[in-house]
Backbone as XML, in Angstrom:
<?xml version="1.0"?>
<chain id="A" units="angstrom">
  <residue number="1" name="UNK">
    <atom name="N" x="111.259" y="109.484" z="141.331"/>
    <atom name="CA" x="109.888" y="109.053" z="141.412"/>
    <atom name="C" x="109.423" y="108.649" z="140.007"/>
  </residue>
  <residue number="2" name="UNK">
    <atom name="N" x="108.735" y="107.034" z="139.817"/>
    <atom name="CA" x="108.332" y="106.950" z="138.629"/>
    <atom name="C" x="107.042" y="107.779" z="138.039"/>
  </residue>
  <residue number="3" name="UNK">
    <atom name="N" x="107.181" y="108.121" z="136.916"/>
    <atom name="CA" x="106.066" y="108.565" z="136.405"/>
    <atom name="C" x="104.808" y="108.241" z="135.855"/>
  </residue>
  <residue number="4" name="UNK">
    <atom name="N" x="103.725" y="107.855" z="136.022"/>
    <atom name="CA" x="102.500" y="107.114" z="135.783"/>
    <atom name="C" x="102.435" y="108.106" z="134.248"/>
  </residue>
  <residue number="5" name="UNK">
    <atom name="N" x="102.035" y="106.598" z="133.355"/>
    <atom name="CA" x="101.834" y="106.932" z="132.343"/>
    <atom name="C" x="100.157" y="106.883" z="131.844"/>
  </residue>
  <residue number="6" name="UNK">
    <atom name="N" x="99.528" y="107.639" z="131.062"/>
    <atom name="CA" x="97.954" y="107.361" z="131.033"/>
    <atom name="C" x="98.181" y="106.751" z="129.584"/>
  </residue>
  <residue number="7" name="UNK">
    <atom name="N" x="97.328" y="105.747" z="129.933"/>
    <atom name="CA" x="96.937" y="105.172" z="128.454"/>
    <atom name="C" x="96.039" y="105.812" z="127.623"/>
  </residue>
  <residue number="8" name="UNK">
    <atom name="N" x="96.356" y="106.490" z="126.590"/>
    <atom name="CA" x="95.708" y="107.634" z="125.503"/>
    <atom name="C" x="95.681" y="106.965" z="124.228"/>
  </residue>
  <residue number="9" name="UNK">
    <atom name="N" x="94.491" y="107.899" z="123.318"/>
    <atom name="CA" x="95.244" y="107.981" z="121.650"/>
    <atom name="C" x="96.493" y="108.287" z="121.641"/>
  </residue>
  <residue number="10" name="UNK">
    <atom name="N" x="96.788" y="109.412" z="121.779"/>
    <atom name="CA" x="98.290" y="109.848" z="121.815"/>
    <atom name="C" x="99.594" y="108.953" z="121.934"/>
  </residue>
  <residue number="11" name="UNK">
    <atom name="N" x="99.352" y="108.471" z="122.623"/>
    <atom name="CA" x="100.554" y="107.490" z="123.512"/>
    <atom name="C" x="100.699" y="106.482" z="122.674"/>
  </residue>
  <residue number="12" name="UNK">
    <atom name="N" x="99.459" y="105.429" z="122.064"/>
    <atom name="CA" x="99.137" y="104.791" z="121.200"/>
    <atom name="C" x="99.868" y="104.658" z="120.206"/>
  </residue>
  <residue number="13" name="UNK">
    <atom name="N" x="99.452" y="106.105" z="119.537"/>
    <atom name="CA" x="100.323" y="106.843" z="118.381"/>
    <atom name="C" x="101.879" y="106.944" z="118.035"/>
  </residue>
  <residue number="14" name="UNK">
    <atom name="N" x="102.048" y="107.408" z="119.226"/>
    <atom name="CA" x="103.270" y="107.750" z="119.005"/>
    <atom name="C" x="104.032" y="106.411" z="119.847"/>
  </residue>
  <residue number="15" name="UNK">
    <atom name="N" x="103.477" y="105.269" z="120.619"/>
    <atom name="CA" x="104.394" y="104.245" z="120.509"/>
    <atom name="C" x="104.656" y="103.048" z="119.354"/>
  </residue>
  <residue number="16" name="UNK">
    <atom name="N" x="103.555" y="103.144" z="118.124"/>
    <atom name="CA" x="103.635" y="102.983" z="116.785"/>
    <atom name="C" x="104.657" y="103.517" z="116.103"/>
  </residue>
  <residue number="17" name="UNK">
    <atom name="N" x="104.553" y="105.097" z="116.006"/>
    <atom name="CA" x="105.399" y="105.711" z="115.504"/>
    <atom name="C" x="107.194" y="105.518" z="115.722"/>
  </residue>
  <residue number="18" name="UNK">
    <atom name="N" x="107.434" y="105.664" z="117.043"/>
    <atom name="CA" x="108.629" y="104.821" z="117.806"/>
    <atom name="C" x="108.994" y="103.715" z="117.299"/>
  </residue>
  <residue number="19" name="UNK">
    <atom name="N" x="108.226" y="103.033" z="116.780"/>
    <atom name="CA" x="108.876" y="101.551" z="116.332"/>
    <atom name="C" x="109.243" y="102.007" z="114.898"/>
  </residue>
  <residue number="20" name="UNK">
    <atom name="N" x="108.431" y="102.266" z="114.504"/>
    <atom name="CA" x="108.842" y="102.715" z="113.000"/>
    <atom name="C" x="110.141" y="103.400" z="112.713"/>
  </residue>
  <residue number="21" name="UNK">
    <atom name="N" x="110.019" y="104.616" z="113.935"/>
    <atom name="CA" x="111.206" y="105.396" z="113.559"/>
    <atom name="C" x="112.931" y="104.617" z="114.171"/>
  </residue>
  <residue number="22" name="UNK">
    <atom name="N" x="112.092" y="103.798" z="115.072"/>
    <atom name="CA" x="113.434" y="102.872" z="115.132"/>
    <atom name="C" x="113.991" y="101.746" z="114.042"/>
  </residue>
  <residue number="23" name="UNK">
    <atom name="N" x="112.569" y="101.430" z="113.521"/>
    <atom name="CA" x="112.723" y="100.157" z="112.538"/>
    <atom name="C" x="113.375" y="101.007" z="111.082"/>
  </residue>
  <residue number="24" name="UNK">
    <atom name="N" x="113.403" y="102.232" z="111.350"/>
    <atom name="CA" x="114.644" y="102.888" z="110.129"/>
    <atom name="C" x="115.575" y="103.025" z="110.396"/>
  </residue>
  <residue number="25" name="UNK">
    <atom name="N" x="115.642" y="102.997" z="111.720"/>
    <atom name="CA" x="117.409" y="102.891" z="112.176"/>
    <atom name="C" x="117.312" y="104.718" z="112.411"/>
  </residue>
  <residue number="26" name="UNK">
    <atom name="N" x="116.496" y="105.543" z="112.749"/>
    <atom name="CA" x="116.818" y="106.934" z="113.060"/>
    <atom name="C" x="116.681" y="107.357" z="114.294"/>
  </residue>
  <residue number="27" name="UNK">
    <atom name="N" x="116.426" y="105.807" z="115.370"/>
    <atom name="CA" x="116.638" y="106.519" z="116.581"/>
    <atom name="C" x="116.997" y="104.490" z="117.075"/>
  </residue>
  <residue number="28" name="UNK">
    <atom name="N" x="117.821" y="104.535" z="118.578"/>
    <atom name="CA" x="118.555" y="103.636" z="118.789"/>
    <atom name="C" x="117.638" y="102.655" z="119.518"/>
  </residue>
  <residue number="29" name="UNK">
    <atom name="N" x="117.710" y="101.378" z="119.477"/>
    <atom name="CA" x="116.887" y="101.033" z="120.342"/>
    <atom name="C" x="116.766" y="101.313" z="121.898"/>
  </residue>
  <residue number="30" name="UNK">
    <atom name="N" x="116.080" y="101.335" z="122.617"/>
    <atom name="CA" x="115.855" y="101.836" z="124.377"/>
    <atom name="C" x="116.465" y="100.844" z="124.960"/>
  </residue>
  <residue number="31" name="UNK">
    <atom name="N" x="116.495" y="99.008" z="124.574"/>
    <atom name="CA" x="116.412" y="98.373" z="125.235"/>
    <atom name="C" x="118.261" y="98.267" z="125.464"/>
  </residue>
  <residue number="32" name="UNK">
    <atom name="N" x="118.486" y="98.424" z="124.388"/>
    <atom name="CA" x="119.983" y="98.000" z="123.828"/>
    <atom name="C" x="121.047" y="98.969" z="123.286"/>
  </residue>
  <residue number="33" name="UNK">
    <atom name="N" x="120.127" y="100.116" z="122.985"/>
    <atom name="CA" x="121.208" y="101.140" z="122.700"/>
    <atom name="C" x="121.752" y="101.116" z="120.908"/>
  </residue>
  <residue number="34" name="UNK">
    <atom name="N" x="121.544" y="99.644" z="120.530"/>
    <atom name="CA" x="121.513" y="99.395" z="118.995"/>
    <atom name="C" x="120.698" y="100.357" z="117.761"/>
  </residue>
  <residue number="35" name="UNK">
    <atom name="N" x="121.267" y="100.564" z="116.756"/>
    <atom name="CA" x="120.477" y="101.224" z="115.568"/>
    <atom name="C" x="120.414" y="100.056" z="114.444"/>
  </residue>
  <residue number="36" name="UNK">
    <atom name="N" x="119.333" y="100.036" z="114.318"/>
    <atom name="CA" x="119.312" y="98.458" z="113.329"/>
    <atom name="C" x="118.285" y="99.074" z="112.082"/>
  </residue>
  <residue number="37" name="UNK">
    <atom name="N" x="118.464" y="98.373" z="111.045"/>
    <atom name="CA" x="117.030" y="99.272" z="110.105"/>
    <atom name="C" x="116.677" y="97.693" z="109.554"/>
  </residue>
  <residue number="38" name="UNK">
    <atom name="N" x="115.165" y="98.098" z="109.351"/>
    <atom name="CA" x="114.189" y="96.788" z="109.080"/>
    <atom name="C" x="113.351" y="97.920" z="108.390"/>
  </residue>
  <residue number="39" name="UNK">
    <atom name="N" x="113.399" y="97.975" z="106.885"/>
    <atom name="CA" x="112.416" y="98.513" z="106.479"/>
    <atom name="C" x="110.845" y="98.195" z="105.932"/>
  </residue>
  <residue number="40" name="UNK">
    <atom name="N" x="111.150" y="96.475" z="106.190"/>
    <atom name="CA" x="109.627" y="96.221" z="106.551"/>
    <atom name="C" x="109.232" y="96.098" z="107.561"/>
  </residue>
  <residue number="41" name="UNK">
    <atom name="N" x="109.640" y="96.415" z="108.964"/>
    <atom name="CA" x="108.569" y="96.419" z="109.809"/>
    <atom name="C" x="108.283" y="97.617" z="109.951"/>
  </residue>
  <residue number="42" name="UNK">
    <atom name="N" x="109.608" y="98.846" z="109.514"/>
    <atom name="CA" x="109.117" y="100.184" z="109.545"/>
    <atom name="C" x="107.815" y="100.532" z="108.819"/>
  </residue>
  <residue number="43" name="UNK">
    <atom name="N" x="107.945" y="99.354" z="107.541"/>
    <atom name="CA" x="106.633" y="100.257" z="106.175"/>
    <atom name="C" x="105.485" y="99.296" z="107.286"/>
  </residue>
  <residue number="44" name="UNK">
    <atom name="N" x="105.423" y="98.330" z="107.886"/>
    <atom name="CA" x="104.437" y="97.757" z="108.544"/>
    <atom name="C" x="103.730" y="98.404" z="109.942"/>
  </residue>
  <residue number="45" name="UNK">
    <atom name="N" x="104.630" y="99.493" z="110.568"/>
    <atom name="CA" x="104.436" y="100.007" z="111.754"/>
    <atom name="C" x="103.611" y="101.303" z="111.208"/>
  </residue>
  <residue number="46" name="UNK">
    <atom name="N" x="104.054" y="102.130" z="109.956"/>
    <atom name="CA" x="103.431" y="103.024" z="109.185"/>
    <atom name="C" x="102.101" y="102.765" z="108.533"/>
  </residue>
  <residue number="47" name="UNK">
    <atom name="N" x="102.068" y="101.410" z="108.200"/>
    <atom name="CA" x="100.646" y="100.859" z="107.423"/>
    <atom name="C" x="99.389" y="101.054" z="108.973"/>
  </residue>
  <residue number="48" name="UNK">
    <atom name="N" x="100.351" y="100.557" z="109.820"/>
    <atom name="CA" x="99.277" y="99.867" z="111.441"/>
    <atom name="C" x="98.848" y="101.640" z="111.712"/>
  </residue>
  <residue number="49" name="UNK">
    <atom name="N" x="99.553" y="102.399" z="111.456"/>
    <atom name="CA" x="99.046" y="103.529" z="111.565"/>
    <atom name="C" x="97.705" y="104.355" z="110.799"/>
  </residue>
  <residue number="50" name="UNK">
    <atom name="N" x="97.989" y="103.747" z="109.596"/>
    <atom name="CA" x="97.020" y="104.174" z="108.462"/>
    <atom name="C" x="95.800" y="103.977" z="108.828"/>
  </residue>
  <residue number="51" name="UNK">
    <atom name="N" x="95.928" y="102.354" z="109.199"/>
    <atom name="CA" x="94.587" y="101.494" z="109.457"/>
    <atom name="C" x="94.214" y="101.963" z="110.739"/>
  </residue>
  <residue number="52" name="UNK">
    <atom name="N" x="94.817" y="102.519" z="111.559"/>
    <atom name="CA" x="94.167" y="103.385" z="112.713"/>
    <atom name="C" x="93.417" y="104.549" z="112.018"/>
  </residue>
  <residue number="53" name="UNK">
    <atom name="N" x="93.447" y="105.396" z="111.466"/>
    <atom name="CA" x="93.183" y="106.342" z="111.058"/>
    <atom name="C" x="91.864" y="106.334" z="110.324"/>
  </residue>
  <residue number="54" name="UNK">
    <atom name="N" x="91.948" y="105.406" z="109.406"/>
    <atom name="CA" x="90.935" y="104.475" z="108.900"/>
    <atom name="C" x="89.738" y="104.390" z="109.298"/>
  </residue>
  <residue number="55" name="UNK">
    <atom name="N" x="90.366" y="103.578" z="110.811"/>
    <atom name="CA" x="89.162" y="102.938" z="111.333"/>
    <atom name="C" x="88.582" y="103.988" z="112.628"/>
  </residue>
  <residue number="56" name="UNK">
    <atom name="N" x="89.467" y="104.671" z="112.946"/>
    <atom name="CA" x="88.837" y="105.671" z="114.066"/>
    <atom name="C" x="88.212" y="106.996" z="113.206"/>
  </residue>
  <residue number="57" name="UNK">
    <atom name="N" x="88.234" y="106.991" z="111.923"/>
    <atom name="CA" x="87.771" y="108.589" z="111.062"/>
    <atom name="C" x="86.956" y="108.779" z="111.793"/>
  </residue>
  <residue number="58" name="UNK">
    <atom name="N" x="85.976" y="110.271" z="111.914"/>
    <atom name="CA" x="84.744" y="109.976" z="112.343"/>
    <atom name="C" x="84.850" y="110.080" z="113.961"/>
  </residue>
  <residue number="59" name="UNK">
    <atom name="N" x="85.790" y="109.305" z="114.650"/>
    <atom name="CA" x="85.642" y="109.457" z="116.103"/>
    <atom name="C" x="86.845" y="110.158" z="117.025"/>
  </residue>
  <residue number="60" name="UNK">
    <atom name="N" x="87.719" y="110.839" z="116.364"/>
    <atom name="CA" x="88.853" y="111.437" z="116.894"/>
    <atom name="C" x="88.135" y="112.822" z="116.928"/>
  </residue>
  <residue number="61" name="UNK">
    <atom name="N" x="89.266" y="113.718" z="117.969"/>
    <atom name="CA" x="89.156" y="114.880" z="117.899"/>
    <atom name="C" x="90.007" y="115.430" z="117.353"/>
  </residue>
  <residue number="62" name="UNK">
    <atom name="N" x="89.459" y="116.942" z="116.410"/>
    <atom name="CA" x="90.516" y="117.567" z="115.566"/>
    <atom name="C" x="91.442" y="117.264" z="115.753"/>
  </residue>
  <residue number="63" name="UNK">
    <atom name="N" x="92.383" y="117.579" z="116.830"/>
    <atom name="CA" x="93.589" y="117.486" z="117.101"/>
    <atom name="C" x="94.483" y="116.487" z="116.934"/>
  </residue>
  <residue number="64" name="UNK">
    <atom name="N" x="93.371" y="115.345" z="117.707"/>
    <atom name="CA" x="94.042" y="113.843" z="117.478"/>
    <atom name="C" x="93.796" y="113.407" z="116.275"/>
  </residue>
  <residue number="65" name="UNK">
    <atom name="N" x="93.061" y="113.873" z="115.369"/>
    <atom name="CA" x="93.297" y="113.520" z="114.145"/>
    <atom name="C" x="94.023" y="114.093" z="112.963"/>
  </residue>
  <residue number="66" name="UNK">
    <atom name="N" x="94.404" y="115.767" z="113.425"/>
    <atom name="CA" x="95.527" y="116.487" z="112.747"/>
    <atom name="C" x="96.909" y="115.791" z="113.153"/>
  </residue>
  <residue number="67" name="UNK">
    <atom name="N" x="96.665" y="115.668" z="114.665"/>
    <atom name="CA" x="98.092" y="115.323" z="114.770"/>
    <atom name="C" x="98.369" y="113.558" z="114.156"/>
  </residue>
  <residue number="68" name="UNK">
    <atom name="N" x="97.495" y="112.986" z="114.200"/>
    <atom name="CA" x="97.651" y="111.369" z="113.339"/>
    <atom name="C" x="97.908" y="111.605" z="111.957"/>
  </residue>
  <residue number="69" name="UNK">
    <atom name="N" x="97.398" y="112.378" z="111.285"/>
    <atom name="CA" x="97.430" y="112.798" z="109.917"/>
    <atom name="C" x="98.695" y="113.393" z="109.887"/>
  </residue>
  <residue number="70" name="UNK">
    <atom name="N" x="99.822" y="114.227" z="110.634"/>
    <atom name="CA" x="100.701" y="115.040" z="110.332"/>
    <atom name="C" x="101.869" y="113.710" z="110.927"/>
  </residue>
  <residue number="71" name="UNK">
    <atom name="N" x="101.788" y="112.785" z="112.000"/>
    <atom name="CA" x="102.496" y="112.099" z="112.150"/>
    <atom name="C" x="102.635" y="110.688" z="110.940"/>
  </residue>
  <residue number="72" name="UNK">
    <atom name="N" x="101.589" y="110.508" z="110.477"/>
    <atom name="CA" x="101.830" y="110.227" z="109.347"/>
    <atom name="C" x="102.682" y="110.125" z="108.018"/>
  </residue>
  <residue number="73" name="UNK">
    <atom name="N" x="102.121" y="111.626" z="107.784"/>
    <atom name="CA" x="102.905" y="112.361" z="106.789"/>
    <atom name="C" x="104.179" y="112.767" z="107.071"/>
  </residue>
  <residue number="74" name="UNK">
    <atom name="N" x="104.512" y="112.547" z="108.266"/>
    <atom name="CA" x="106.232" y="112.927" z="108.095"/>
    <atom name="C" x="107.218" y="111.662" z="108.288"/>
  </residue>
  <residue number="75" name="UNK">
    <atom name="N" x="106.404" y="110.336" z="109.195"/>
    <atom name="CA" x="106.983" y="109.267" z="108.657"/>
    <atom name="C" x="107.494" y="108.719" z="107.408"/>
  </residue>
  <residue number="76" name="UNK">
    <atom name="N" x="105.947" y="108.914" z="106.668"/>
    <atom name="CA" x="106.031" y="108.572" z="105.224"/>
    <atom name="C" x="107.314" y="109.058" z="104.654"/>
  </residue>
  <residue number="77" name="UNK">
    <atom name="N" x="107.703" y="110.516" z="104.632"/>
    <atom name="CA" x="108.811" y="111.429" z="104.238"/>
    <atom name="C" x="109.875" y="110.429" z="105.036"/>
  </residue>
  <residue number="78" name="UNK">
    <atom name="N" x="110.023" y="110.185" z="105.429"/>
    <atom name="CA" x="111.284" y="109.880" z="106.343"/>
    <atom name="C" x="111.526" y="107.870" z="105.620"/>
  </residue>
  <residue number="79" name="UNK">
    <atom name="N" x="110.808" y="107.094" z="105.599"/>
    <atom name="CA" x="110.522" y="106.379" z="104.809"/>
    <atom name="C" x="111.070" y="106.383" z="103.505"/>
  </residue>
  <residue number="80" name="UNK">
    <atom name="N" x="110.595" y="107.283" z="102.661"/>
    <atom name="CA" x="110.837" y="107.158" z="101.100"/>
    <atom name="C" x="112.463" y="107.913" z="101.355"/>
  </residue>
  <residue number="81" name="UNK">
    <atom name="N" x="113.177" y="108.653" z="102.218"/>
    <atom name="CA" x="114.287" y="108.870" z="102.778"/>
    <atom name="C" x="114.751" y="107.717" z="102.756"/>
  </residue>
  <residue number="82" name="UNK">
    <atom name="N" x="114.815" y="107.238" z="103.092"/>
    <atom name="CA" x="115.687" y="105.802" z="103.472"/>
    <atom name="C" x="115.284" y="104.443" z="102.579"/>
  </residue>
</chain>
């Protein structure tokens, strides 16, 4: 049975994050099974994140904004990694 997905912050987030962490080559692509690294669209998928953060300050809830702030910060780490 397929699973209905809800369109969230969350989901948002972390399908940003997904590209990034693919565009380092640390997880394979879904479509293809390939590991490829593009470290500018990774630093570009990390920036699109920032500017979320940015622009929603102010209207997130703790959570969604701890957890944007901590998904962040461990990209970044993973980034200057590679």
């Amino acid at each position: 049975m397929a699973e209905t997905l809800e369109a969230s912050f969350s989901v948002l987030i972390m399908s940003i994050a997904s590209s990034a962490v693919m565009a380092m080559g640390l997880a394979p692509n879904p479509q293809n099974g390939e590991t490829t690294k593009d470290k500018n669209m990774a630093r570009f998928n990390i920036d699109l994140l920032v500017v979320l953060q940015e622009k929603t300050k102010g209207n997130l809830s703790s959570d969604e904004a701890k957890f944007l702030e901590n998904l962040i910060s461990d990209l970044q780490m993973k980034y200057v990694s590679i």
